[in-house]
LOMI-133348 format. One record per residue (C-alpha): residue number from 1; z, x, y. Coordinates in steps of 0.2 Angstrom, whole numbers, plus 5000, padded with zeros to 4 digits. Example, Ala and Ser with C-alpha at 12.3 -4.5 7.8 and 13.67 -1.06 7.14 Angstrom:
<rs>
- 1  5039  5062  4978
- 2  5036  5068  4995
</rs>
This chain:
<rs>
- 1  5015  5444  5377
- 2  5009  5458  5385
- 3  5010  5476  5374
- 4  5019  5488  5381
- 5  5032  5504  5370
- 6  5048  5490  5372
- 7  5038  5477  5361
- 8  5029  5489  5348
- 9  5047  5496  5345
- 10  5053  5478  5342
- 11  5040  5475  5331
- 12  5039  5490  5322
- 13  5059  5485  5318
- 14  5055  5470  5312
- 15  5041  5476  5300
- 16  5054  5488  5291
- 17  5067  5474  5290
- 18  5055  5463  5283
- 19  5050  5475  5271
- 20  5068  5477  5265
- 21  5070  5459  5265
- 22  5054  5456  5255
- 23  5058  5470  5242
- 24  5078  5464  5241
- 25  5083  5481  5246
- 26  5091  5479  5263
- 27  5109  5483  5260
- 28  5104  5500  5249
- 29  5093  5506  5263
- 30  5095  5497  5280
- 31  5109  5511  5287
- 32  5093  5523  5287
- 33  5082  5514  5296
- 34  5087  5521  5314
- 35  5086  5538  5307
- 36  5068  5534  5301
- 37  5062  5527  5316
- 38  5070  5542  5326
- 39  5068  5557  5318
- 40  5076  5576  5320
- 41  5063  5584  5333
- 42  5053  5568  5340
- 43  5052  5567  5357
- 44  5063  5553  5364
- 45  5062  5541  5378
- 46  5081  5540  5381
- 47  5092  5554  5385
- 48  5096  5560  5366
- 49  5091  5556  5347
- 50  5110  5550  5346
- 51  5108  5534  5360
- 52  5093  5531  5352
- 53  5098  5527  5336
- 54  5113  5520  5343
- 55  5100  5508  5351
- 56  5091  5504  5337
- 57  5106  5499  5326
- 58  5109  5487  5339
- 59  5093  5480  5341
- 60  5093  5479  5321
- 61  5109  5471  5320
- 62  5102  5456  5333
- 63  5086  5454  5324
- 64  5099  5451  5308
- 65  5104  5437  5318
- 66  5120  5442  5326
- 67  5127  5444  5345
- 68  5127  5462  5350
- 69  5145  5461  5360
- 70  5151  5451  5346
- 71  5156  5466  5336
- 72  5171  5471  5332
- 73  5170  5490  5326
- 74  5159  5502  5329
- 75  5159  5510  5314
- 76  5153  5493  5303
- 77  5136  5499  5297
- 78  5121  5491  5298
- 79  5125  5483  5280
- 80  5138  5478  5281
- 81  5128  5466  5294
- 82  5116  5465  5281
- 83  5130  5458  5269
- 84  5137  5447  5281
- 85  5119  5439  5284
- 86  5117  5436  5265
- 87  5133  5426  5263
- 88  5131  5417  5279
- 89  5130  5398  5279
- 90  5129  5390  5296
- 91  5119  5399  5310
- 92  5122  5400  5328
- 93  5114  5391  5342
- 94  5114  5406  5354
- 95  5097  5412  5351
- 96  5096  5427  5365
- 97  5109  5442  5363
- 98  5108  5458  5377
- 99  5108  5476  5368
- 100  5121  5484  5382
- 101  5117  5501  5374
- 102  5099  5497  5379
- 103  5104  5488  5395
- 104  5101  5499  5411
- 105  5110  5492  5423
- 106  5097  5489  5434
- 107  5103  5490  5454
- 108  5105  5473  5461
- 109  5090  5464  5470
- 110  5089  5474  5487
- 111  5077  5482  5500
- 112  5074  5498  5499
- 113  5065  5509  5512
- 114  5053  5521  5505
- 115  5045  5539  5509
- 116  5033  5530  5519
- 117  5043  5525  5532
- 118  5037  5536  5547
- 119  5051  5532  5559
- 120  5041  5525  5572
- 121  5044  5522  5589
- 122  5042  5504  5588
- 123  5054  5502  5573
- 124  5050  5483  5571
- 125  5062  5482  5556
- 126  5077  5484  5565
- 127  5071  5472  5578
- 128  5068  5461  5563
- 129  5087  5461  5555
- 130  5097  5452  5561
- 131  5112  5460  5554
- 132  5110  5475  5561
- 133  5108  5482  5544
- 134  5095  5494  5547
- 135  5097  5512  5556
- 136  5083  5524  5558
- 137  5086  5545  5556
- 138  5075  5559  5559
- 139  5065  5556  5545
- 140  5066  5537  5541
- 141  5075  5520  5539
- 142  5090  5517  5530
- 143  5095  5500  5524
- 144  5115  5499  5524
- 145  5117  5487  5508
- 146  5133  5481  5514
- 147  5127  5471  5526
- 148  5110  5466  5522
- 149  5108  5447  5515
- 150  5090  5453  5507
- 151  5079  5440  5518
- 152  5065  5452  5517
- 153  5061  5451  5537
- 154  5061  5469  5539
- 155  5048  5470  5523
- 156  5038  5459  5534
- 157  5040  5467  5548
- 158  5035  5486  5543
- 159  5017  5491  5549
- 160  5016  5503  5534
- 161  5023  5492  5521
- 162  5035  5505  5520
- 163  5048  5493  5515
- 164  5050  5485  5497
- 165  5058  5473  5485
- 166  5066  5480  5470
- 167  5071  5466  5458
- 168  5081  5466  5442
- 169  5065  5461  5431
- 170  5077  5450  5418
- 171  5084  5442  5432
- 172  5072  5439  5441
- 173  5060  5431  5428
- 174  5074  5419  5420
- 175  5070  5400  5428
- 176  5087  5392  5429
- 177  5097  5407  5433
- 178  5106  5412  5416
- 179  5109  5429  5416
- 180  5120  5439  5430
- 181  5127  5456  5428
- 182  5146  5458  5421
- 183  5159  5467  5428
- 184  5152  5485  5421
- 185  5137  5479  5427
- 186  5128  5475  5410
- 187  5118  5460  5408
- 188  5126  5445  5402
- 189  5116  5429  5396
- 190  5126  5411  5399
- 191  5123  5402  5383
- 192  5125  5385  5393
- 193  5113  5389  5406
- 194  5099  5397  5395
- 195  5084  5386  5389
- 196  5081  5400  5376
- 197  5062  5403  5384
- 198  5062  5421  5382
- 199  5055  5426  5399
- 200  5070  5437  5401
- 201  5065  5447  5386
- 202  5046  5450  5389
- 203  5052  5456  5407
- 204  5066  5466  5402
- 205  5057  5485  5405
- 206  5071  5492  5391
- 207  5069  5482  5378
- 208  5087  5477  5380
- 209  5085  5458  5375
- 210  5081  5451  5359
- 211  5079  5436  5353
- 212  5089  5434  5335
- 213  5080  5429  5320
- 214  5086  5424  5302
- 215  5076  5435  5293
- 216  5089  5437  5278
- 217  5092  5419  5277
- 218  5074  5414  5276
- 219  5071  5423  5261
- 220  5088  5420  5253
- 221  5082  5401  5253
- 222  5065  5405  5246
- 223  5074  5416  5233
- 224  5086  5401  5230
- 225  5073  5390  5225
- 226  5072  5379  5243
- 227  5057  5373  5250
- 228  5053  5379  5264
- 229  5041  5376  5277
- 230  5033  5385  5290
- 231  5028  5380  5307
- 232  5016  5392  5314
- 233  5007  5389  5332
- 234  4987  5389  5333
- 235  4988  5406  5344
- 236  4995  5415  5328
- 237  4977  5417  5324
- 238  4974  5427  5341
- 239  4988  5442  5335
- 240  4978  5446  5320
- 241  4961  5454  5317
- 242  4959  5442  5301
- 243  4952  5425  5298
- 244  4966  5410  5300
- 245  4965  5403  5283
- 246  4970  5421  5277
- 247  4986  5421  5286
- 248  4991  5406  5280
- 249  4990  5409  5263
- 250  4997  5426  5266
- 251  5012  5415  5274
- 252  5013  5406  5258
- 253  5012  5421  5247
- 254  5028  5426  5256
- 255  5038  5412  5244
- 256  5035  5398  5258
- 257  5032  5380  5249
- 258  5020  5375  5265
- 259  5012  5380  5281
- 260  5011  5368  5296
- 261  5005  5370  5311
- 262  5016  5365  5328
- 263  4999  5357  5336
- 264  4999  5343  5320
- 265  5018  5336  5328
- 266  5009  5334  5343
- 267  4994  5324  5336
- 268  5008  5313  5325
- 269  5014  5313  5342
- 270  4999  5304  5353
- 271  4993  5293  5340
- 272  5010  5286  5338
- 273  5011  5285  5357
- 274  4992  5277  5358
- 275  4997  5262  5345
- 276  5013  5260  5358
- 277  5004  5260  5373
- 278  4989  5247  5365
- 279  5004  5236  5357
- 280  5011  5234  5375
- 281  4995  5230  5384
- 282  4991  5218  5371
- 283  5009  5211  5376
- 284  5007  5212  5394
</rs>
């Protein structure tokens, strides 16, 4: 995954939660944690302190592990969601929650002609269209977005690449076509469509989907006496400036009984599949 201010923020969110976590002091201090991340007089990258915070209490509430347009009062603090992640027992199968707070409302796949346009005399996009889509003023083309179907042919057509395509980045990155805008034009995911692959999320500029995790629940097990075990992937290795056999005993230093790597299922996996394959060529 490719760094950028959206991922360091998630990240940074998920360091302070698991520190509460760790130190069994979530529900005492949770409710501050958007007021420590965004401060009186820091410099903001949305339009105030207040939708900043407002943000980040969603985007805390989803890494609790709960759906962001599942709430029910506006006024339910962070701990009470903290509370309610304690006592919970069964966990949801809906893995990816959008953040409409976050959500820009990004303006529907189109063409859109830039300053570049010189308004030629030969005006090849409007020969191009053939929906008549396209006018050209003094200055430049204008696309009329009621009637073009987004082929691209103008795009194509343009001498100065004047033309371009302006996706909805979550959209446009999800491979089986799961999420789609609402009627206010927020961001909706289908549950029955999405394969939970989390393209949508690494493409999403805002920051606006998250994937849920169970934080609270983990380390309620591990506090509980449960065994339980870790599955980590070899390229955990590549995320930290450490040797890997320090990560894993830092893993089991969190209260986890084991750590196991995903790639070992797979060798169970071939060898199992290479005694088949060998039985039924013996067999004929």
């Amino acid at each position: 995954m490719a760094i950028n201010n959206a991922v360091e923020i998630r990240r940074e969110i998920l360091m302070r939660l698991a520190r509460l976590v760790v130190t069994n002091q979530i529900e005492e201090k949770i409710d501050r944690l958007p007021l420590e991340m965004r401060p009186k007089g820091r410099i903001n990258t949305r339009c105030c302190i207040h939708k900043e915070r407002a943000v980040l209490k969603y985007k805390t509430m989803a890494l609790l592990g709960f759906n962001v347009y599942d709430e029910t009062d506006e006024l339910d603090p962070l701990s009470h969601y903290a509370r309610l992640a304690e006592e919970r027992k069964d966990k949801t199968s809906v893995m990816m929650t959008v953040v409409d707070e976050a959500c820009s409302s990004c303006v529907k796949n189109n063409y859109i002609v830039t300053n570049l346009c010189r308004a030629c005399v030969a005006r090849p996009c409007t020969y191009a269209c053939k929906k008549g889509a396209i006018q050209v003023g003094e200055k430049q083309a204008h696309i009329d977005p009621s009637k073009c179907v987004n082929c691209g042919m103008c795009m194509e057509a343009c001498p100065f690449h004047a033309i371009i395509y302006q996706p909805v980045p979550c959209e446009e990155s999800c491979p089986v076509g799961a999420i789609s805008k609402d009627e206010n034009g927020i961001e909706h995911i289908d549950p029955d469509k999405c394969i939970y692959c989390g393209k949508c999320m690494v493409a999403c500029p805002f920051g606006a989907i998250l994937e849920k995790t169970f934080l609270v629940d983990i380390f309620r097990d591990i506090r509980n006496g449960k065994k339980l075990v870790a599955m980590v992937a070899p390229s955990l290795g590549g995320q930290f400036k450490v040797e890997y056999g320090k990560i894993l005993t830092a893993i089991k230093k969190l209260g986890f009984y084991d750590v196991v790597e995903v790639a070992l299922g797979a060798n169970v996996t071939t060898r199992e599949e290479s005694k088949e394959f060998l039985e039924r060529m013996e067999e004929g």
